[in-house]
C-alpha positions in Angstrom: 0.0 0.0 0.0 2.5 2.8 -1.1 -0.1 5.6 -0.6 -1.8 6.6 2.9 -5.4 8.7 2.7 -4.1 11.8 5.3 -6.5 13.7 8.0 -6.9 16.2 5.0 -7.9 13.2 2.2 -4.7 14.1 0.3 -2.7 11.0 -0.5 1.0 10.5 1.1 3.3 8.4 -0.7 5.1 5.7 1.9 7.7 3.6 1.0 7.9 0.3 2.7 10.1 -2.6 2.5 11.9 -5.0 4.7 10.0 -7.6 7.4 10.6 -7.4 11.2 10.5 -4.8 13.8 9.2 -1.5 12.3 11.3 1.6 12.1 9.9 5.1 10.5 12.8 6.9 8.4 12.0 11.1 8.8 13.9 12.7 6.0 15.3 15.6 6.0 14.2 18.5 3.4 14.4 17.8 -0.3 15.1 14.4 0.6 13.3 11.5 -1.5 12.6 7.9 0.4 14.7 6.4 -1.9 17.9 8.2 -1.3 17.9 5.7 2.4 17.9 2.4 0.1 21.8 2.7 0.2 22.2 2.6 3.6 19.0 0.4 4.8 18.2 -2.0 2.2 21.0 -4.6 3.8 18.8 -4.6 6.8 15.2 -5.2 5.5 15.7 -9.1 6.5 15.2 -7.6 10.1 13.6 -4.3 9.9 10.7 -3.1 8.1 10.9 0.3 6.8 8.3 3.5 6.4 9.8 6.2 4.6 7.2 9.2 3.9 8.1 11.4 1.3 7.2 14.7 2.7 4.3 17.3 0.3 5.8 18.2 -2.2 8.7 15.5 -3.2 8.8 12.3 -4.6 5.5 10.4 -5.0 3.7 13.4 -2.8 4.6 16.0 -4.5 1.1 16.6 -5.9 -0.2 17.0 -2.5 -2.1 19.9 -1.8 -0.6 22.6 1.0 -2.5 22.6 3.8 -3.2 25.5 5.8 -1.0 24.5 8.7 2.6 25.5 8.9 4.7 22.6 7.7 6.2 20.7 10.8 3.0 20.9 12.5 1.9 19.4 8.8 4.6 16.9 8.9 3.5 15.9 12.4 -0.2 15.1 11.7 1.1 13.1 8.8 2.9 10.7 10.5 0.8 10.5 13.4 -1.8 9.3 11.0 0.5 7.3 9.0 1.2 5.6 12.6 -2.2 5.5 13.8 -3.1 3.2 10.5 -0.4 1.1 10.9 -1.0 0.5 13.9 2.3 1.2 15.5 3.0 0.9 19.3 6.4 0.3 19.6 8.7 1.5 17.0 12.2 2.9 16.5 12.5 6.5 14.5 15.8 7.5 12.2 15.0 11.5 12.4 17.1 13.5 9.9 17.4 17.3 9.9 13.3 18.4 9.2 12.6 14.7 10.0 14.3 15.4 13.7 12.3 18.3 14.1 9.2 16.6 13.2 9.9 14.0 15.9 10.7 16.4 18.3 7.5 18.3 17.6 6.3 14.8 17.8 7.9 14.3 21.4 6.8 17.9 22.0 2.9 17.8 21.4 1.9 14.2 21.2 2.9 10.7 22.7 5.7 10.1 20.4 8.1 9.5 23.3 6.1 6.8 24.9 6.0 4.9 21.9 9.8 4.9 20.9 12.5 1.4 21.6 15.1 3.2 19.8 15.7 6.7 18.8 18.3 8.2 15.8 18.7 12.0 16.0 20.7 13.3 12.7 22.6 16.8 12.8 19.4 18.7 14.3 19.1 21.4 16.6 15.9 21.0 19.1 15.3 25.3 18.7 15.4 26.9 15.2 15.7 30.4 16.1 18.7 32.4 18.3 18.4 34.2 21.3 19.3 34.7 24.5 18.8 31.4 26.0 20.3 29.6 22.6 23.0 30.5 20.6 23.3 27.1 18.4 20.2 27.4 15.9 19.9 27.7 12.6 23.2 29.2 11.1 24.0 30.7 14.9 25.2 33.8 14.7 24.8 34.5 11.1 21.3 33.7 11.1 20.0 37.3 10.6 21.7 37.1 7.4 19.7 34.3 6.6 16.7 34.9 7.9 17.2 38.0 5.5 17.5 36.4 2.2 14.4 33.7 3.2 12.2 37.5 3.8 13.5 38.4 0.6 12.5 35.4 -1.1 8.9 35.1 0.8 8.2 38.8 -0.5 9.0 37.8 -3.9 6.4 34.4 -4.2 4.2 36.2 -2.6 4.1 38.8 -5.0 3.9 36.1 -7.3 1.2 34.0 -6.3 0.0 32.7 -9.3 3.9 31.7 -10.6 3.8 27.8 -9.6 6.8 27.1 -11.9 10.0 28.8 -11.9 9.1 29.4 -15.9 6.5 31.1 -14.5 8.9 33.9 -13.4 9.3 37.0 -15.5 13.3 36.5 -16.3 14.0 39.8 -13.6 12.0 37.8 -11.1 13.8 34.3 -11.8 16.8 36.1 -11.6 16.2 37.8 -8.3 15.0 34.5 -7.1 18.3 32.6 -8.0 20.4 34.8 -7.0 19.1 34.9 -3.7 19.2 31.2 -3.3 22.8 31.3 -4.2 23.5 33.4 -1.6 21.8 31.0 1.1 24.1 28.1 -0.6 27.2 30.9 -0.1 25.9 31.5 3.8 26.2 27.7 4.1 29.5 26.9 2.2 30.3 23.9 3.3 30.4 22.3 0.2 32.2 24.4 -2.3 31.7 22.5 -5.5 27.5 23.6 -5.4 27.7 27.1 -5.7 30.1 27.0 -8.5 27.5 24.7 -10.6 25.1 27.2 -9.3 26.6 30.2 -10.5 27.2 28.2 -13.7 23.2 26.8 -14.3 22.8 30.5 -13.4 23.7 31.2 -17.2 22.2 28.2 -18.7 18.5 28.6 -18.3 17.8 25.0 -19.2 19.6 24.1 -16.0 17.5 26.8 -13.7 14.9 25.1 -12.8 16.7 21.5 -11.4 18.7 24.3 -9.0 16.3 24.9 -6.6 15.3 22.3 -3.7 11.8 21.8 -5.4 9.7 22.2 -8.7 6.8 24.0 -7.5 7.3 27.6 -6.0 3.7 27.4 -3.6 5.7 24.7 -2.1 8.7 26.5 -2.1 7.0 29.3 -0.3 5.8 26.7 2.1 9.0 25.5 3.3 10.7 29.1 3.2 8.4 30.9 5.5 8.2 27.6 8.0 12.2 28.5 8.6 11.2 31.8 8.9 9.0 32.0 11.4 9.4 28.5 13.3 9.9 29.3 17.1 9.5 26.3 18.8 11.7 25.1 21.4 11.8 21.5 21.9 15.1 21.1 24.4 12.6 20.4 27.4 10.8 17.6 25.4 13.7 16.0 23.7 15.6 15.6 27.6 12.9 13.4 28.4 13.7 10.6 26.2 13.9 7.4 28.2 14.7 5.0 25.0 18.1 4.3 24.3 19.4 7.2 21.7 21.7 7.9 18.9 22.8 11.4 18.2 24.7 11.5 14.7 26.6 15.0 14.2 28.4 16.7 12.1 31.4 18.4 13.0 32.1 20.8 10.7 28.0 22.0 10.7 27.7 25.0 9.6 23.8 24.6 9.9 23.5 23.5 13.4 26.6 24.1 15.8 28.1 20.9 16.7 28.5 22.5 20.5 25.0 23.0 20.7 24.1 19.3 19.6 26.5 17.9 21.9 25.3 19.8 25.0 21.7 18.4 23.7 22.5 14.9 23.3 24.4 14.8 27.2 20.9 16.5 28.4 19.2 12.3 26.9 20.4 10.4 29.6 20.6 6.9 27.8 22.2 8.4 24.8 25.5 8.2 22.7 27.3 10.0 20.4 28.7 9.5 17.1 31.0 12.6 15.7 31.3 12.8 12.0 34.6 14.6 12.7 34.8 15.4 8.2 30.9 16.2 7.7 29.2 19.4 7.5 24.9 18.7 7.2 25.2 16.6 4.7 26.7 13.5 6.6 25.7 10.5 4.3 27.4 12.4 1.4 30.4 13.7 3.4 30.7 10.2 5.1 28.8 7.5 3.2 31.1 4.6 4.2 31.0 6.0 8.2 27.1 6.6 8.1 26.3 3.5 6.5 28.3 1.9 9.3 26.6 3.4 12.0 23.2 2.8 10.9 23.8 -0.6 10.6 25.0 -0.4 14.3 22.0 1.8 15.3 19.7 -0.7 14.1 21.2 -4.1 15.9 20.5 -2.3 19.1 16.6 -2.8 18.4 16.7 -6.3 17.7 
């Protein structure tokens, strides 16, 4: 049954494979459930996978937005998806938006009482910086950032009816580009992206494969979530009482590896694994590594 009717009636796409104990894979954003075959498919005589693809990639990218913001979106999803599948016990791989998901999960619902095993990938439990936390989302060069995602939300929303980037006039599509390069500059951890970037730039053919998604409402979606998102899940996250795995990346330029760290000592039955080479990106930096510790992560649960 690769699609599940949502609260909303709009169809998500699930990938499932493998037999055994059950164990929901949260992807991270503009990540396709395939992309985890590499790294699970060796353990499906043991485990049986869910992998959502989230609205608006993969096989649910023609779901309609809804009108909630999109981790509280993401949430109801899955607590569906795991209300129909009838899940009571079950181990979680979280990944990046995945992580936050769960911890929205852990946060506003029974999530934590339902977890044997948890995987936490490169994730901070608060988004936005302040006083009381100085590792979100780009630390201290988040107002930069949250700059160019203002700049971009202004821009689709004076575009509302522009749903591909050919939609764009060329100034617009432009504007729109150039900002996202600048977010992929901010980030610089892998060098090699921005220069395609800035070459696609110049080849219009190649603009519209450039950005995270196809559709712009979507787009929009995801931009203004990062935007405004001011949850803090640190209280909900310390209460795990399942054994946990914290994956990060030292050289994140996303997330602060200090502020991970700090969060993964706060879980009191929790370990560590530093991907001492890896930005965000871990199972690109570190394929070999990560598909190691997966592998590990998953014999605790059986």
């Amino acid at each position: 049954m690769p699609y599940y009717r949502m609260p909303d009636g709009e169809q998500l796409f699930v990938r499932e494979f493998g037999q055994g104990k059950p164990v929901l894979v949260l992807s991270g954003l503009g990540m396709q459930s395939w992309q985890w075959l590499p790294f699970l498919y060796s353990q499906a005589k043991n485990h049986k996978f869910i992998i959502p693809d989230w609205r608006g990639f993969g096989g649910s990218q023609g779901c309609r937005i809804p009108e909630l913001d999109a981790i509280s979106s993401h949430w109801r999803d899955v607590d569906s998806l795991i209300e129909q599948l009838q899940l009571d016990q079950l181990s979680v791989i979280a990944y990046s938006m995945g992580a936050t998901t769960a911890m929205h999960g852990m946060h506003y619902s029974n999530l934590n009482a339902k977890l044997t095993h948890y995987l936490h990938i490169d994730q901070t439990p608060k988004i936005s910086v302040d006083e009381t936390w100085q590792y979100g989302l780009f630390s201290q060069q988040q107002p930069q950032f949250k700059q160019l995602l203002a700049e971009i939300s202004q821009l689709l929303a004076a575009k509302p009816h522009a749903l591909q980037l050919s939609d764009l006039d060329s100034a617009s599509r432009q504007h729109l580009l150039e900002l996202w390069l600048g977010f992929l500059l901010l980030q610089a951890s892998n060098k090699v992206t921005p220069l395609l970037f800035k070459t696609a730039l110049k080849q219009p053919k190649l603009q519209s494969l450039i950005l995270p998604m196809q559709r712009l409402d979507y787009l929009a979606w995801y931009v203004n979530n990062y935007l405004h998102h001011n949850e803090d899940y640190r209280e909900a996250i310390a209460q795990l009482a399942c054994p946990s795995t914290f994956f990060i990346g030292e050289q994140s330029k996303l997330y602060p590896a200090a502020g991970q760290k700090m969060i993964a000592s706060s879980v009191k039955n929790s370990k560590q694994i530093i991907f001492e080479k890896s930005g965000h990106t871990l199972l690109i930096s570190e394929p070999i590594k990560f598909g190691r510790e997966i592998s590990q992560f998953l014999k605790q649960g059986n």
